[in-house]
Chimera marker file (.cmm) of the C-alpha trace (Angstrom):
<marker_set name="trace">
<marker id="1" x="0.000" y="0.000" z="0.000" r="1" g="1" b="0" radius="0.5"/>
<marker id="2" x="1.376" y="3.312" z="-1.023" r="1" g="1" b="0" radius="0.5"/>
<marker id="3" x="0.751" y="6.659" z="0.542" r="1" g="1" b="0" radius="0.5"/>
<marker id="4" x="1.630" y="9.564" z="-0.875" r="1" g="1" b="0" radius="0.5"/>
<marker id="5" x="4.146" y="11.750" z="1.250" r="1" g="1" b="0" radius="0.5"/>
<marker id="6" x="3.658" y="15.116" z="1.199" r="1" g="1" b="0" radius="0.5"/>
<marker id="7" x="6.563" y="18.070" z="0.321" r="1" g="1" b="0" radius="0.5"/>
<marker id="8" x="6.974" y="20.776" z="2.988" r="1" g="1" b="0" radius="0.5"/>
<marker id="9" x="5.787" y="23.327" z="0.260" r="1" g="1" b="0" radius="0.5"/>
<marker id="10" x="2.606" y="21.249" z="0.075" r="1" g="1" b="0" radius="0.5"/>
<marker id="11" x="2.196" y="21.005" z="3.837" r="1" g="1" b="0" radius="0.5"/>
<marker id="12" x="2.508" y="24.649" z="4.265" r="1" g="1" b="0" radius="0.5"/>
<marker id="13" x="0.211" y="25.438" z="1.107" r="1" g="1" b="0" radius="0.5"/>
<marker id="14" x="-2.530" y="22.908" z="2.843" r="1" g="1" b="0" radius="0.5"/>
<marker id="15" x="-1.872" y="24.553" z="6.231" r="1" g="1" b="0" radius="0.5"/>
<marker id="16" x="-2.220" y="27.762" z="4.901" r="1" g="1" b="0" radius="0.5"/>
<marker id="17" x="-5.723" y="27.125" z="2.946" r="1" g="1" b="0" radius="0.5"/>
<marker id="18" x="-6.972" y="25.486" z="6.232" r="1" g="1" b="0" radius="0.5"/>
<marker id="19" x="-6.390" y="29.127" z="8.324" r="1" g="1" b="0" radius="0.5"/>
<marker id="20" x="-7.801" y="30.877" z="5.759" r="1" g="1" b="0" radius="0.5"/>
<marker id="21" x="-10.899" y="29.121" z="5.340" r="1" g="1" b="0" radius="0.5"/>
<marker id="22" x="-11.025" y="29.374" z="9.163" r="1" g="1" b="0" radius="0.5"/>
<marker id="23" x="-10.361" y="33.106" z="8.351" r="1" g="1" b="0" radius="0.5"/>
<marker id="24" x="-12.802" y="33.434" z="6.233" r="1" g="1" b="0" radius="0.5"/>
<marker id="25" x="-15.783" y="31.025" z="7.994" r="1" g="1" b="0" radius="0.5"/>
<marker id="26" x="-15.014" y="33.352" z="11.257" r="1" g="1" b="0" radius="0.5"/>
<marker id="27" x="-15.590" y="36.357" z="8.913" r="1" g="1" b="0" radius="0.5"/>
<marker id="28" x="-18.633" y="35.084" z="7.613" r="1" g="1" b="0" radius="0.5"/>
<marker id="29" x="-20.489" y="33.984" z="10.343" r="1" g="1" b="0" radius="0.5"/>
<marker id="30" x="-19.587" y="37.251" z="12.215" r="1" g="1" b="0" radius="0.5"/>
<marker id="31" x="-21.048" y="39.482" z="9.371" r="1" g="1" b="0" radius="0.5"/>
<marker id="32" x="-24.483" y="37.058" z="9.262" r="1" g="1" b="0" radius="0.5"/>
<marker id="33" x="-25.074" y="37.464" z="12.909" r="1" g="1" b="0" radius="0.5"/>
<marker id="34" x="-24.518" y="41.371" z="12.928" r="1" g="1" b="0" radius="0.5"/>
<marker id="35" x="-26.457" y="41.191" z="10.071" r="1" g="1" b="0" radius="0.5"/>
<marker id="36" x="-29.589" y="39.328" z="11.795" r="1" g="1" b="0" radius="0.5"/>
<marker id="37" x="-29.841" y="41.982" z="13.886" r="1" g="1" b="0" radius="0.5"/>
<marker id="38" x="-30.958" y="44.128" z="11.176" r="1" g="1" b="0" radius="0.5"/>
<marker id="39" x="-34.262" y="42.137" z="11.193" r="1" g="1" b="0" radius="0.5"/>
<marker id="40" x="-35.528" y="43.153" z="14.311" r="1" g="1" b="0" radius="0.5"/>
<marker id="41" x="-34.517" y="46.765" z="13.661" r="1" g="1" b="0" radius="0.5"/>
<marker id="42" x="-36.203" y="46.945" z="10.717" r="1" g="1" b="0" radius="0.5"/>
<marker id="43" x="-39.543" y="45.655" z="12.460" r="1" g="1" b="0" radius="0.5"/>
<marker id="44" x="-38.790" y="47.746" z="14.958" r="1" g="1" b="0" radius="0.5"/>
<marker id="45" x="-38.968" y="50.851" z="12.667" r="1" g="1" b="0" radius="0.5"/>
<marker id="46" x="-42.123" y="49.292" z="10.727" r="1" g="1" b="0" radius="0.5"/>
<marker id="47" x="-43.708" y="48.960" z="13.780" r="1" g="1" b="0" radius="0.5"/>
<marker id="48" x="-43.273" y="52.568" z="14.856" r="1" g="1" b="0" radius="0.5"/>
<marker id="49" x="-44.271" y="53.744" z="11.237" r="1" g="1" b="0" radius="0.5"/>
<marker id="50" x="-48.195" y="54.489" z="11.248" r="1" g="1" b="0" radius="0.5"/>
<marker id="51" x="-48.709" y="52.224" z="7.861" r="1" g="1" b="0" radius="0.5"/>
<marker id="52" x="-50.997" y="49.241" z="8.133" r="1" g="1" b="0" radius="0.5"/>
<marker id="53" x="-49.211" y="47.336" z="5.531" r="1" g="1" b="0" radius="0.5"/>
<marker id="54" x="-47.090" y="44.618" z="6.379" r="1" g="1" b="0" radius="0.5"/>
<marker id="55" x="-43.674" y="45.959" z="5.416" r="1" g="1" b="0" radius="0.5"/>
<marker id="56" x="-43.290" y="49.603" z="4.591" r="1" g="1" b="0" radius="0.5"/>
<marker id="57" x="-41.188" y="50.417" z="1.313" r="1" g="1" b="0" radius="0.5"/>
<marker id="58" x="-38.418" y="51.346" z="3.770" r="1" g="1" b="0" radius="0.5"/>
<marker id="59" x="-38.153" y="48.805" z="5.958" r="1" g="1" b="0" radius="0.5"/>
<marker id="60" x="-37.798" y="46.772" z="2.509" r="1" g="1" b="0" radius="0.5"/>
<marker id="61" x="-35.250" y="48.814" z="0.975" r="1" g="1" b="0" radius="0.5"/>
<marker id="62" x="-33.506" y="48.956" z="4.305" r="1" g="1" b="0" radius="0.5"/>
<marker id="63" x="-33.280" y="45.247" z="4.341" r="1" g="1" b="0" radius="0.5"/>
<marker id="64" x="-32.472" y="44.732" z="0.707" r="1" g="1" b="0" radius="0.5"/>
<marker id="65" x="-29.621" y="47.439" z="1.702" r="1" g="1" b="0" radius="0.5"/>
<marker id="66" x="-28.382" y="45.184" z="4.597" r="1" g="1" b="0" radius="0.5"/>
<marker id="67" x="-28.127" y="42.038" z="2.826" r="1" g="1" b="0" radius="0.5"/>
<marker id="68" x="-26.374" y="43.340" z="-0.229" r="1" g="1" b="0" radius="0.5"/>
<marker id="69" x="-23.729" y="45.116" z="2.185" r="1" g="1" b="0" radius="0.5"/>
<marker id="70" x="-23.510" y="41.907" z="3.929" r="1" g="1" b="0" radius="0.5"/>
<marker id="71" x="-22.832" y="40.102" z="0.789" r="1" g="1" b="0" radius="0.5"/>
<marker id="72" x="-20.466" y="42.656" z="-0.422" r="1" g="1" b="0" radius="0.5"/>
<marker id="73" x="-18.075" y="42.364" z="2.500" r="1" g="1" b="0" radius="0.5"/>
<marker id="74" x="-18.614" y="38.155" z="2.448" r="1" g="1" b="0" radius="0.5"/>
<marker id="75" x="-17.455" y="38.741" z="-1.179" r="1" g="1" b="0" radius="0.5"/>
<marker id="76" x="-14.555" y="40.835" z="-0.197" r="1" g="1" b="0" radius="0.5"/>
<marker id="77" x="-13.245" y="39.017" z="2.531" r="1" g="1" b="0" radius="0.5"/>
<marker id="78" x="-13.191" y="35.866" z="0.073" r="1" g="1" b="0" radius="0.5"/>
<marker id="79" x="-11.283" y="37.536" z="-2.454" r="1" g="1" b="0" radius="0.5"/>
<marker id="80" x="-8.546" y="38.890" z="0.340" r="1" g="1" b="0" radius="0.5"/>
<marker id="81" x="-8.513" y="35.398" z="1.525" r="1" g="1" b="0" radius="0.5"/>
<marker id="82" x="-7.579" y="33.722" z="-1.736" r="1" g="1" b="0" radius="0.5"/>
<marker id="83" x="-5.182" y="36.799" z="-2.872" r="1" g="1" b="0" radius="0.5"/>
<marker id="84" x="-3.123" y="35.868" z="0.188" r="1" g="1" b="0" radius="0.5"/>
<marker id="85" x="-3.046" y="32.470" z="-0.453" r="1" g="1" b="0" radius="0.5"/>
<marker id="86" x="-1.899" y="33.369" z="-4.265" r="1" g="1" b="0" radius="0.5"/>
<marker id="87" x="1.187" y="35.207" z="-2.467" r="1" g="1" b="0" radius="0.5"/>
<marker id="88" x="2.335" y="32.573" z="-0.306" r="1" g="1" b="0" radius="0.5"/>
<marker id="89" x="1.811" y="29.781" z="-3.095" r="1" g="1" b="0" radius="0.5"/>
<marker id="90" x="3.917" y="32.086" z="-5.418" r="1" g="1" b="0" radius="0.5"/>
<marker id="91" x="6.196" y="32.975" z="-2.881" r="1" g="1" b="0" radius="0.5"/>
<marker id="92" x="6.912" y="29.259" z="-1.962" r="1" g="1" b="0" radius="0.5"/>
<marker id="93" x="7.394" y="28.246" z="-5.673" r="1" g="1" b="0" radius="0.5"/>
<marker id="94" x="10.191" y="31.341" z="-6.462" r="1" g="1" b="0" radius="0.5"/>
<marker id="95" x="11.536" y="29.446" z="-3.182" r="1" g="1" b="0" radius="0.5"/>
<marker id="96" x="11.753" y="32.473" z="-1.519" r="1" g="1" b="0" radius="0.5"/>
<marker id="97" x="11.355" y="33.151" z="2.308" r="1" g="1" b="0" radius="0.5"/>
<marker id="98" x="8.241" y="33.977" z="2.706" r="1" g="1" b="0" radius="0.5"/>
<marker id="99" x="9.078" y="36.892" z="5.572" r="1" g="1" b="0" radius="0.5"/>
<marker id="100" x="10.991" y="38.769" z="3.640" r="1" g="1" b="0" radius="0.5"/>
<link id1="1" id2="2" r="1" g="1" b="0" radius="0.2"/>
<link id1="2" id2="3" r="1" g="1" b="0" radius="0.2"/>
<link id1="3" id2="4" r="1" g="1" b="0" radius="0.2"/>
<link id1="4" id2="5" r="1" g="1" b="0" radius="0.2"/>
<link id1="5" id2="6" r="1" g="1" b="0" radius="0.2"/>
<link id1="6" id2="7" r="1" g="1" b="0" radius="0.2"/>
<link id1="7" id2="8" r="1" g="1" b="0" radius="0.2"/>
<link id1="8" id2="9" r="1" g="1" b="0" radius="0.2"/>
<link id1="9" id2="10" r="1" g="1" b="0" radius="0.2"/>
<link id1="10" id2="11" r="1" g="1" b="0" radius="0.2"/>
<link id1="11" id2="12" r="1" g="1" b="0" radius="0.2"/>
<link id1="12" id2="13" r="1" g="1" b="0" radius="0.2"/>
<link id1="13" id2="14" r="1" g="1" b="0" radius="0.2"/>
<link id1="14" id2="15" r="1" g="1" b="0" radius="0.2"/>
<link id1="15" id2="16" r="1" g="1" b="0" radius="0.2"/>
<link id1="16" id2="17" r="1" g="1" b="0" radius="0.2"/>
<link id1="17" id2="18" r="1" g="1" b="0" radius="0.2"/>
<link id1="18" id2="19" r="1" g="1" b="0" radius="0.2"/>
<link id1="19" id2="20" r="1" g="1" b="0" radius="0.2"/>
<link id1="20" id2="21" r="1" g="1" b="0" radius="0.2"/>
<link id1="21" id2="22" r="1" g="1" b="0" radius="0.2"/>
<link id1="22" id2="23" r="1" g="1" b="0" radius="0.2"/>
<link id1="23" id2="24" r="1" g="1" b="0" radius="0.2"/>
<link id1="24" id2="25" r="1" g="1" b="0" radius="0.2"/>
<link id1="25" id2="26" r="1" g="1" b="0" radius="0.2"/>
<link id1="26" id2="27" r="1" g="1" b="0" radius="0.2"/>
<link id1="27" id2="28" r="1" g="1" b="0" radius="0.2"/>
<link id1="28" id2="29" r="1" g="1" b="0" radius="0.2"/>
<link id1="29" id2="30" r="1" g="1" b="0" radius="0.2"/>
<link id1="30" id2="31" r="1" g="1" b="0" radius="0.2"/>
<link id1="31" id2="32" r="1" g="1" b="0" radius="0.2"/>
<link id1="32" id2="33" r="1" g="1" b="0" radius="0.2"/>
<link id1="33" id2="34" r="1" g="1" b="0" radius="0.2"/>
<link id1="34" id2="35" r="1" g="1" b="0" radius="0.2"/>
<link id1="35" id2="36" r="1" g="1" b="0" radius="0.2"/>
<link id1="36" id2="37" r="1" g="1" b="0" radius="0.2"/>
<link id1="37" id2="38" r="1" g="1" b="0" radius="0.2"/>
<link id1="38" id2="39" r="1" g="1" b="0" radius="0.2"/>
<link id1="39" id2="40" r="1" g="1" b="0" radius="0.2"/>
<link id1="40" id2="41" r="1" g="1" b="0" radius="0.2"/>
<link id1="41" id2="42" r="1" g="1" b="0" radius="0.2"/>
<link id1="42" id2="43" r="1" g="1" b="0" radius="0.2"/>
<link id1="43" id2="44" r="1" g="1" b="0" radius="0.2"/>
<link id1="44" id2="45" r="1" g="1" b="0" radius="0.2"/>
<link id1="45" id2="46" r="1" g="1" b="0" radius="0.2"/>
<link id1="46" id2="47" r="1" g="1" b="0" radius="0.2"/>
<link id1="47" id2="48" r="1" g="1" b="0" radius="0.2"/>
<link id1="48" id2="49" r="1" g="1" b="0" radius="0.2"/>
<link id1="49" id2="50" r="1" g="1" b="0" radius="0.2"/>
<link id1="50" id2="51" r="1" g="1" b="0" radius="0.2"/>
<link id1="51" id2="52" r="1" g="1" b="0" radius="0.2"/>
<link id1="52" id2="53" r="1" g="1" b="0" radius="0.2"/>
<link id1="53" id2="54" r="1" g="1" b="0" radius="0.2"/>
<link id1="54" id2="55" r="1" g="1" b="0" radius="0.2"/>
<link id1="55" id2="56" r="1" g="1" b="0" radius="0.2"/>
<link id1="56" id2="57" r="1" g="1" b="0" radius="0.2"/>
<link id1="57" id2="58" r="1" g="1" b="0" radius="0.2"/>
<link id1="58" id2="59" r="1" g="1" b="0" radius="0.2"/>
<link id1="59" id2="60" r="1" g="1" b="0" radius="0.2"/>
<link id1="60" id2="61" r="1" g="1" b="0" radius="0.2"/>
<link id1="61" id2="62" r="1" g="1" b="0" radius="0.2"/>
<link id1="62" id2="63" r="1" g="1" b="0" radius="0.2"/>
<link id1="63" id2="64" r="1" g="1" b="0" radius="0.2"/>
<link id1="64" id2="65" r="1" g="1" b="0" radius="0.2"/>
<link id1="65" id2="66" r="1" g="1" b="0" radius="0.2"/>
<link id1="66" id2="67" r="1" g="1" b="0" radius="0.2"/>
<link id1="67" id2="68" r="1" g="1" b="0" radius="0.2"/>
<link id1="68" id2="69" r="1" g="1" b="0" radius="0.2"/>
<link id1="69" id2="70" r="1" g="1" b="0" radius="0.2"/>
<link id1="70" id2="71" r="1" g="1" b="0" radius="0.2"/>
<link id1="71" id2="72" r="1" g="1" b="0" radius="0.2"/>
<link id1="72" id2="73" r="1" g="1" b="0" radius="0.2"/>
<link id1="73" id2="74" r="1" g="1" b="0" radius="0.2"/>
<link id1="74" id2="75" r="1" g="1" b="0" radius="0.2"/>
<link id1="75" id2="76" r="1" g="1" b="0" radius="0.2"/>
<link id1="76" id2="77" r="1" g="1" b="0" radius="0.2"/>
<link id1="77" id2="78" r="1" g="1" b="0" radius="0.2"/>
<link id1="78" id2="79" r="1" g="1" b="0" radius="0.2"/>
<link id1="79" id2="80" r="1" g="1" b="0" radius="0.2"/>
<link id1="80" id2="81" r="1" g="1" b="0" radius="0.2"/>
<link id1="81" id2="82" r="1" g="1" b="0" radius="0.2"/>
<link id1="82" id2="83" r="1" g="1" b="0" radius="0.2"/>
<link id1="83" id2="84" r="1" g="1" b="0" radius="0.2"/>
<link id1="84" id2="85" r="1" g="1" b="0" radius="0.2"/>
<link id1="85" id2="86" r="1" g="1" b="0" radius="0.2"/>
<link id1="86" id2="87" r="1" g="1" b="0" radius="0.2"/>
<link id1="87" id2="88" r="1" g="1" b="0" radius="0.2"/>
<link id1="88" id2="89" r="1" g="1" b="0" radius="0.2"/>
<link id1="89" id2="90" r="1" g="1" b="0" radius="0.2"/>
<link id1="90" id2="91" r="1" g="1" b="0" radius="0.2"/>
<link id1="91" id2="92" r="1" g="1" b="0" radius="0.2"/>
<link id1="92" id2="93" r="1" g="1" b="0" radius="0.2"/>
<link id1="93" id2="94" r="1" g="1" b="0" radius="0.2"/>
<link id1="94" id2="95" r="1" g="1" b="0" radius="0.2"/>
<link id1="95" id2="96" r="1" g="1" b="0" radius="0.2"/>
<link id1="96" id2="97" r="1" g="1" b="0" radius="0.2"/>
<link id1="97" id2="98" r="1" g="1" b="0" radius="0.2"/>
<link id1="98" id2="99" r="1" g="1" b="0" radius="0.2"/>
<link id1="99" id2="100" r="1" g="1" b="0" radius="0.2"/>
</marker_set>
């Protein structure tokens, strides 16, 4: 039975992708759970509006608002994650240190 050893560049490049995915999942779920309490504001402010319909056109823009911001900086964090990773993969293959 043969297993396949892995290089040290390879250990680092799967220990790297492992912190930033813990990177980014931390991000993530922060930004969701800040973001859930935009609900109750925005039923909050409905509530205190004198309109008798369900949700006001505010309270749905506001939310709409919210969740696209929210996405935005899911979407940004993401892309930061895997530009660092795209450094340290190209600094390990010039064989560089990656301090430097």
């Amino acid at each position: 039975m043969t297993t396949s050893s892995l290089t040290p560049k390879e250990r680092k490049l799967r220990n790297l992708r492992t912190i930033l995915w813990v990177v980014f999942s931390a991000i993530t779920v922060t930004i969701l759970l800040v973001g859930s309490l935009s609900l109750p504001a925005a039923l909050w402010v409905n509530r205190t509006s004198n309109l008798s319909v369900a949700f006001s056109n505010e309270t749905a823009v506001l939310l709409l608002s919210l969740l696209a911001i929210a996405l935005v900086k899911i979407a940004v964090s993401g892309i930061l994650c895997v530009v660092i990773y795209a450094i340290f993969k190209y600094r390990l293959n010039k064989d560089d240190d990656l301090f430097l």
